[in-house]
BALOBA-1460 file (C-alpha; in Angstrom, 3 decimals):
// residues 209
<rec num="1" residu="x" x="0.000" y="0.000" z="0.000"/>
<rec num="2" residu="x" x="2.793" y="2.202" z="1.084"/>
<rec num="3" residu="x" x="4.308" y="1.707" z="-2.327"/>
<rec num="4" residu="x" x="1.349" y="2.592" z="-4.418"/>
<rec num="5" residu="x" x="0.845" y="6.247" z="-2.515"/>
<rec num="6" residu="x" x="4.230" y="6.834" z="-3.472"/>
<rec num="7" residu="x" x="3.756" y="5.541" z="-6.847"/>
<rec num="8" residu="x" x="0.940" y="7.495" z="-7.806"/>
<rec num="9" residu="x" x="1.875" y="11.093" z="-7.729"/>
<rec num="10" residu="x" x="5.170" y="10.337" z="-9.578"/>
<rec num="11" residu="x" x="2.667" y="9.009" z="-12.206"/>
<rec num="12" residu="x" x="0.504" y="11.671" z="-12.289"/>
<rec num="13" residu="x" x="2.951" y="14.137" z="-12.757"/>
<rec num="14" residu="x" x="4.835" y="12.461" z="-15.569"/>
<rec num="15" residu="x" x="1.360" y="12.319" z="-17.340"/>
<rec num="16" residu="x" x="0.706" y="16.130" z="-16.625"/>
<rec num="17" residu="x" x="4.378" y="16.955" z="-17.862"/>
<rec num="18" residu="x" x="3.227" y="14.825" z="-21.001"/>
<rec num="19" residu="x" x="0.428" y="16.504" z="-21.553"/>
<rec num="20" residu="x" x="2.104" y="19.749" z="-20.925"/>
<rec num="21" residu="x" x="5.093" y="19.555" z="-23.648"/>
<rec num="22" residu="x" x="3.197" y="17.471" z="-26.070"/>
<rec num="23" residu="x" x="-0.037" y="19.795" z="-26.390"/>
<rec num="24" residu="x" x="1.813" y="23.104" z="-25.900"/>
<rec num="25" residu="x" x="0.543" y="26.583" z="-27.059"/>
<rec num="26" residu="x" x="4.077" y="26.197" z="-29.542"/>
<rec num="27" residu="x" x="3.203" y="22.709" z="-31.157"/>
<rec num="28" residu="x" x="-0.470" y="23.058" z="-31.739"/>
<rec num="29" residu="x" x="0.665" y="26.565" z="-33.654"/>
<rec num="30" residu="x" x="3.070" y="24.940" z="-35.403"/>
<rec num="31" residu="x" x="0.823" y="21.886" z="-36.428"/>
<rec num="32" residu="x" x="-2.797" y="23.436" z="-36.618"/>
<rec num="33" residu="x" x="-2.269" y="25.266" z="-39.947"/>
<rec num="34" residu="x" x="-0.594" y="22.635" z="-41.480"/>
<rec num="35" residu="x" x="-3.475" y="20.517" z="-41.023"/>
<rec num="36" residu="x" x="-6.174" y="23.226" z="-41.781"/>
<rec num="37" residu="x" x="-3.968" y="23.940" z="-44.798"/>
<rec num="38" residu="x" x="-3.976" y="20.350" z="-45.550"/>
<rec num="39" residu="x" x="-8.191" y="20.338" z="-46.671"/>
<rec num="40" residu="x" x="-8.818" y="24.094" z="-47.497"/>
<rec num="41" residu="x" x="-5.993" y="24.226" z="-49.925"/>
<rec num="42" residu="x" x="-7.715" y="20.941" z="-51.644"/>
<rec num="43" residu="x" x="-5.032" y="18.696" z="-50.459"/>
<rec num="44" residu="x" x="-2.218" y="20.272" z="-52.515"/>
<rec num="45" residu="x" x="1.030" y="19.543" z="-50.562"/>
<rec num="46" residu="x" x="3.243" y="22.254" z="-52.163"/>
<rec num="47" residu="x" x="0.072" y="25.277" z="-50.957"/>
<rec num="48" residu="x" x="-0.485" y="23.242" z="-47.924"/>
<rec num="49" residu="x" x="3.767" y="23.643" z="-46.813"/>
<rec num="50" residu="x" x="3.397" y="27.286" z="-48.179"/>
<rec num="51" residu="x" x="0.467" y="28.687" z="-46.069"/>
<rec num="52" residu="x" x="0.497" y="25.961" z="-42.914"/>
<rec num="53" residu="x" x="4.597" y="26.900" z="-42.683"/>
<rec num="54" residu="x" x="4.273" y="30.867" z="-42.850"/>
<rec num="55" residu="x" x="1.585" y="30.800" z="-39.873"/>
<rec num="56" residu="x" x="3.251" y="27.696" z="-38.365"/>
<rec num="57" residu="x" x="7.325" y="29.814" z="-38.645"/>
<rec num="58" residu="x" x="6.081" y="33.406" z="-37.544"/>
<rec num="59" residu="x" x="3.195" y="32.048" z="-34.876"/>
<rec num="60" residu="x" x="5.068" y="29.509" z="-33.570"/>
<rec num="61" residu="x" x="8.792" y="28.424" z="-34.190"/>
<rec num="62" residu="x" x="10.791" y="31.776" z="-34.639"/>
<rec num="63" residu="x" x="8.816" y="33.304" z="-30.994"/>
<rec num="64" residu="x" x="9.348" y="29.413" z="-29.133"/>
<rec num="65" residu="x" x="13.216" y="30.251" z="-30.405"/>
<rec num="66" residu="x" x="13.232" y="33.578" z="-28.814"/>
<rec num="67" residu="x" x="11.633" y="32.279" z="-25.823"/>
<rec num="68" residu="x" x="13.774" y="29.049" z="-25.419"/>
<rec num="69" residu="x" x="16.687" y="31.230" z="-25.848"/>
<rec num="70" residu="x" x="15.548" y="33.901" z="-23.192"/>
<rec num="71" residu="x" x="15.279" y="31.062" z="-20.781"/>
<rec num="72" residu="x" x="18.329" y="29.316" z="-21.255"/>
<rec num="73" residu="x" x="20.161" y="33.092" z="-20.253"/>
<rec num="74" residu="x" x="17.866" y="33.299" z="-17.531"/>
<rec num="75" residu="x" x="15.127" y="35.971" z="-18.767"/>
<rec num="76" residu="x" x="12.616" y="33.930" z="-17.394"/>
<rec num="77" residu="x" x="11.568" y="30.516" z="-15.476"/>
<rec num="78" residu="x" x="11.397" y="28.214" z="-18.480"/>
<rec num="79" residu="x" x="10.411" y="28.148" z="-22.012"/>
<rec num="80" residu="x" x="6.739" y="27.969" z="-20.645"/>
<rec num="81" residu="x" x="7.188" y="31.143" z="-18.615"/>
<rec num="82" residu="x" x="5.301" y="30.557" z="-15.917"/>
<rec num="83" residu="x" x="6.177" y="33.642" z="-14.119"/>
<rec num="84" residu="x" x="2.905" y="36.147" z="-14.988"/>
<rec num="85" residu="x" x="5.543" y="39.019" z="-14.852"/>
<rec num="86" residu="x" x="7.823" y="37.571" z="-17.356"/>
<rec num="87" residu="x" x="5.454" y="37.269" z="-20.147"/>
<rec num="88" residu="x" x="5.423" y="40.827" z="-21.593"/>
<rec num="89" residu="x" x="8.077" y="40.387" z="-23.794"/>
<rec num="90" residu="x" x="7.278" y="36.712" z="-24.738"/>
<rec num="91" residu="x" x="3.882" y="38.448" z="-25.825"/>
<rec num="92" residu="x" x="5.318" y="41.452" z="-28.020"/>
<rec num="93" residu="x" x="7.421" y="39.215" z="-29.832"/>
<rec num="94" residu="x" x="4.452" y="36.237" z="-30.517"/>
<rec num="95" residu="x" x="2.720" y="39.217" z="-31.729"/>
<rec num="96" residu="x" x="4.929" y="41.111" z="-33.860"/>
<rec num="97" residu="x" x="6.138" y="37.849" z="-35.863"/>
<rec num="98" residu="x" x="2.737" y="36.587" z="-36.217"/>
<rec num="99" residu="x" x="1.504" y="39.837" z="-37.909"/>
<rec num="100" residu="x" x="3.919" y="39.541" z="-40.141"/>
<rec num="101" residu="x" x="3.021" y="36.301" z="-41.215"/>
<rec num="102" residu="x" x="-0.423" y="37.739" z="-41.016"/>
<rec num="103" residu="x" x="1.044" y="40.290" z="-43.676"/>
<rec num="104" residu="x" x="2.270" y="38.282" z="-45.841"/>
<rec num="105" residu="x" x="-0.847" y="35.358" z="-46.187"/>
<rec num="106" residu="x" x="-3.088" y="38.505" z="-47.116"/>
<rec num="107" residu="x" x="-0.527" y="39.881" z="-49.165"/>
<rec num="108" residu="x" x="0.143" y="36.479" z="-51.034"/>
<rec num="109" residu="x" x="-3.836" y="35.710" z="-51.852"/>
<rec num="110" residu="x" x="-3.479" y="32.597" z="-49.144"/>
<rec num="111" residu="x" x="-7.106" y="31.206" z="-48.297"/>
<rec num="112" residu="x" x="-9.236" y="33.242" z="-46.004"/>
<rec num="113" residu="x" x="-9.284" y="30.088" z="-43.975"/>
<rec num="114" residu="x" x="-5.588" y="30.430" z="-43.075"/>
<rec num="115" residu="x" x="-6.149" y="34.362" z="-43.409"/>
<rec num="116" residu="x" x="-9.027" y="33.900" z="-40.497"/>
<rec num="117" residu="x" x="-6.887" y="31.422" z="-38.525"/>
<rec num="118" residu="x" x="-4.228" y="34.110" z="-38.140"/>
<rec num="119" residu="x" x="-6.396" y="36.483" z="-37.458"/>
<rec num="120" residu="x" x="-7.697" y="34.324" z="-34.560"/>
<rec num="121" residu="x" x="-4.528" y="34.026" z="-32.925"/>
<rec num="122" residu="x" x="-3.600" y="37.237" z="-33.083"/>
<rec num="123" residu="x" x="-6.807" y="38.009" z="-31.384"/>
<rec num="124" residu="x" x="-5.804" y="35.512" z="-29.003"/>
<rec num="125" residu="x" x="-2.934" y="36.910" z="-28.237"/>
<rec num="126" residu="x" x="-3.703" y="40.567" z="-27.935"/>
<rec num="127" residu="x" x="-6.511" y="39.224" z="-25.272"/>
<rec num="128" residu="x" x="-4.389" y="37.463" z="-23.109"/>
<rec num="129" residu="x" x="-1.555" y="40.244" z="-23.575"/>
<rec num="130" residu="x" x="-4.732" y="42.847" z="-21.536"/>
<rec num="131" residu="x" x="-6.013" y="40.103" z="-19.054"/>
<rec num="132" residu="x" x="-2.601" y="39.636" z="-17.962"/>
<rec num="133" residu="x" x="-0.900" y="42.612" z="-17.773"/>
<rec num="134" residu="x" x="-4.151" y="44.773" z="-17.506"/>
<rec num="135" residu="x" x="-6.055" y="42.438" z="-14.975"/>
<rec num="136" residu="x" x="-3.099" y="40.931" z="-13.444"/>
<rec num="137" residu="x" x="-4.585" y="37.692" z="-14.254"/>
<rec num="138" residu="x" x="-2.385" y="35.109" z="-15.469"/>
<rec num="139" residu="x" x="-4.525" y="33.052" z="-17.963"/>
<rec num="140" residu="x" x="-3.606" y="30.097" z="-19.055"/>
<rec num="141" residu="x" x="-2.498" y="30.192" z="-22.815"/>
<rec num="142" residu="x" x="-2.292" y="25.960" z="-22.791"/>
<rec num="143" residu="x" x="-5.937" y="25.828" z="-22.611"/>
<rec num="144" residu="x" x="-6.550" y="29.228" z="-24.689"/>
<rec num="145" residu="x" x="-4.753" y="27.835" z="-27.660"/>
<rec num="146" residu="x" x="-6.161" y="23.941" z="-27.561"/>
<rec num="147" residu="x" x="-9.392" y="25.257" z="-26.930"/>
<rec num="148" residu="x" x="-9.710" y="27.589" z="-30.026"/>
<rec num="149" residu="x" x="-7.823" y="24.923" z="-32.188"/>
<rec num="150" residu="x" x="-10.534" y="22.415" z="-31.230"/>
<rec num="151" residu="x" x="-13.026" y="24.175" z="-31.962"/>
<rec num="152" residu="x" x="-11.228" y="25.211" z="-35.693"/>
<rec num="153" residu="x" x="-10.524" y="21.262" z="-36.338"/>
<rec num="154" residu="x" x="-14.077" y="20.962" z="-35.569"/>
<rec num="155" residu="x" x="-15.581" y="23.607" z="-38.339"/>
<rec num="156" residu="x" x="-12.460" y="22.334" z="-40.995"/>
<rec num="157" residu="x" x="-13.186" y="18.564" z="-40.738"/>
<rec num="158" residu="x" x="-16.263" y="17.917" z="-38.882"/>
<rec num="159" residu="x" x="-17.918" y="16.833" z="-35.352"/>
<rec num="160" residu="x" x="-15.751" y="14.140" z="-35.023"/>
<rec num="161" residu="x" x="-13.305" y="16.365" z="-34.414"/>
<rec num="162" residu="x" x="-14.869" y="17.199" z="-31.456"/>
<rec num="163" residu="x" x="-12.590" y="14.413" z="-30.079"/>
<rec num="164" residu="x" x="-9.891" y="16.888" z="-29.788"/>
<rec num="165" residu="x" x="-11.534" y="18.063" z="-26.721"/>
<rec num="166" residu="x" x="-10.063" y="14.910" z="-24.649"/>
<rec num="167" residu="x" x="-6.639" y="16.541" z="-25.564"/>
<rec num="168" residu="x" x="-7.635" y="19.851" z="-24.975"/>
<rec num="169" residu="x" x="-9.341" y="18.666" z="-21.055"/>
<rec num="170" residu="x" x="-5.717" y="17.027" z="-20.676"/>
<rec num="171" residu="x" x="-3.930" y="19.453" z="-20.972"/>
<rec num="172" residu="x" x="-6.264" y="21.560" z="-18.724"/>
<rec num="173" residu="x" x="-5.950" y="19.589" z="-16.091"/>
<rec num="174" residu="x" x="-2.019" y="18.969" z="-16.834"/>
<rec num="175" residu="x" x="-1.299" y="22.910" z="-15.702"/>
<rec num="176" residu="x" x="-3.143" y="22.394" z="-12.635"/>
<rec num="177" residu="x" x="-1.703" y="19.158" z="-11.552"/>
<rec num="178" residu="x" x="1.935" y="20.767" z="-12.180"/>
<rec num="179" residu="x" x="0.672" y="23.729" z="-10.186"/>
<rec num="180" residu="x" x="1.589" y="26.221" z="-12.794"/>
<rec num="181" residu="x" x="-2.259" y="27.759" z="-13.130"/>
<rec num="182" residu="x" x="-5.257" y="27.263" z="-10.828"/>
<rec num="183" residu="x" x="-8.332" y="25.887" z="-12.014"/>
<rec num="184" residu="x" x="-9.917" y="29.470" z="-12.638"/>
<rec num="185" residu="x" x="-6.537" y="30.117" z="-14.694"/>
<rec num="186" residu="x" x="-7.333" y="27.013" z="-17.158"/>
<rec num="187" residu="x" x="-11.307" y="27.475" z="-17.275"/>
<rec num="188" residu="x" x="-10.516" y="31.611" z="-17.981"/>
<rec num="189" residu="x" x="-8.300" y="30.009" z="-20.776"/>
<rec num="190" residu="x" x="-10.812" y="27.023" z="-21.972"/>
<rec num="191" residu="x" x="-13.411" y="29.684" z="-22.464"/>
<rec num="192" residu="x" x="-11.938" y="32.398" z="-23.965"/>
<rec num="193" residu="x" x="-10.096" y="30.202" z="-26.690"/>
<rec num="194" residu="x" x="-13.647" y="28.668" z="-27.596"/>
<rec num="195" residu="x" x="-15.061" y="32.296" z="-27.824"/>
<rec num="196" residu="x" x="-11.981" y="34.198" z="-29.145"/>
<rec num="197" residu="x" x="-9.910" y="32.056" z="-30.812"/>
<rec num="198" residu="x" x="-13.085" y="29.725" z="-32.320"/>
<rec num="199" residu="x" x="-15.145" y="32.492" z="-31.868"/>
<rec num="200" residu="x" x="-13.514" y="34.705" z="-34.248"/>
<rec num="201" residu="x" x="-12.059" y="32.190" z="-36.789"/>
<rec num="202" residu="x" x="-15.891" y="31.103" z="-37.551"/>
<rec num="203" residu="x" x="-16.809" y="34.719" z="-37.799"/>
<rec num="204" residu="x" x="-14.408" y="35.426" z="-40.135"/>
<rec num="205" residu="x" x="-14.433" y="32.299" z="-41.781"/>
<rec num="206" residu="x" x="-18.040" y="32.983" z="-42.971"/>
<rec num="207" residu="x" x="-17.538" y="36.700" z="-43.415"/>
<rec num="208" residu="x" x="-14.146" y="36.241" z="-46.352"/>
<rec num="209" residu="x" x="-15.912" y="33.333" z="-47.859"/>
């Protein structure tokens, strides 16, 4: 019995840490337009690489490499940043590379599916930018982003991609098992990725059509 007490946090934990690098903010930017690219570009591989990579580079992989680097001098905690007073500049520079991308998709006729899933994440973004800084509220951008990519999975390939949501409740629960939000952090996160992030992606997903 003794054994199995022990046992069981250790176990826990690994599966929040799981959860936690495997369904981060980073790798659901990096892989969500590649796969929403995938059907609204008809299945072409060479416009699918094109559009998924220049939200996928400037949302995701050139801020994580600012981040990771920040962290590795010391700027901040990790490349997760828990620290609420650490995330300013994480923020400005997610931002700033991202509307360039945004730039560019409008500027290079991409489809107003990837030009609305920018948009959404930018939107994203700028919202948990003002509840942190402005409310002092340190949402929680794990569940913000798998939230609002659920929800665009869902309106790309169908409600069986409603499935998604399993990921996106594991991950919820993986930030408060590891202690690094509370459980009003994650649900502030869950909801406003459905409204924002899905929210605004469907809007404008009907409205460029």
């Amino acid at each position: 019995m003794p054994t199995q007490t022990t046992e069981a946090p250790g176990t826990r934990r690994r599966l929040a840490r799981i959860a936690t690098e495997v369904l981060a903010p980073w790798v659901w930017v990096l892989g969500l337009p590649l796969i929403v690219a995938w059907k609204v570009t008809g299945y072409h591989v060479g416009e699918t690489m094109l559009w998924g990579l220049v939200v996928g580079v400037t949302g995701s992989l050139i801020p994580m490499a600012v981040i990771v680097r920040g962290a590795r001098k010391g700027k901040w905690d990790s490349h997760h940043v828990t620290d609420r007073a650490g995330r300013l500049v994480p923020f400005a520079v997610c931002i700033g590379s991202l509307t360039a991308g945004f730039v560019a998709l409008i500027a290079g006729g991409a489809p107003h599916e990837m030009i609305a899933l920018a948009a959404a994440e930018l939107v994203c973004l700028i919202a948990a930018l003002a509840i942190t800084f402005g409310l002092e509220f340190k949402i929680s951008m794990h569940a913000m982003v798998a939230a609002g990519a659920a929800v665009m999975l869902i309106r790309v390939y169908g409600p069986w991609l409603a499935l998604a949501f399993l990921g996106v409740g594991w991950v919820c629960w993986s930030r408060v098992e590891l202690g690094d939000h509370t459980k009003a952090e994650v649900t502030a996160g869950l909801a406003a990725g459905v409204v924002l992030g899905g929210g605004v992606y469907l809007l404008l997903d009907a409205v460029l059509a």
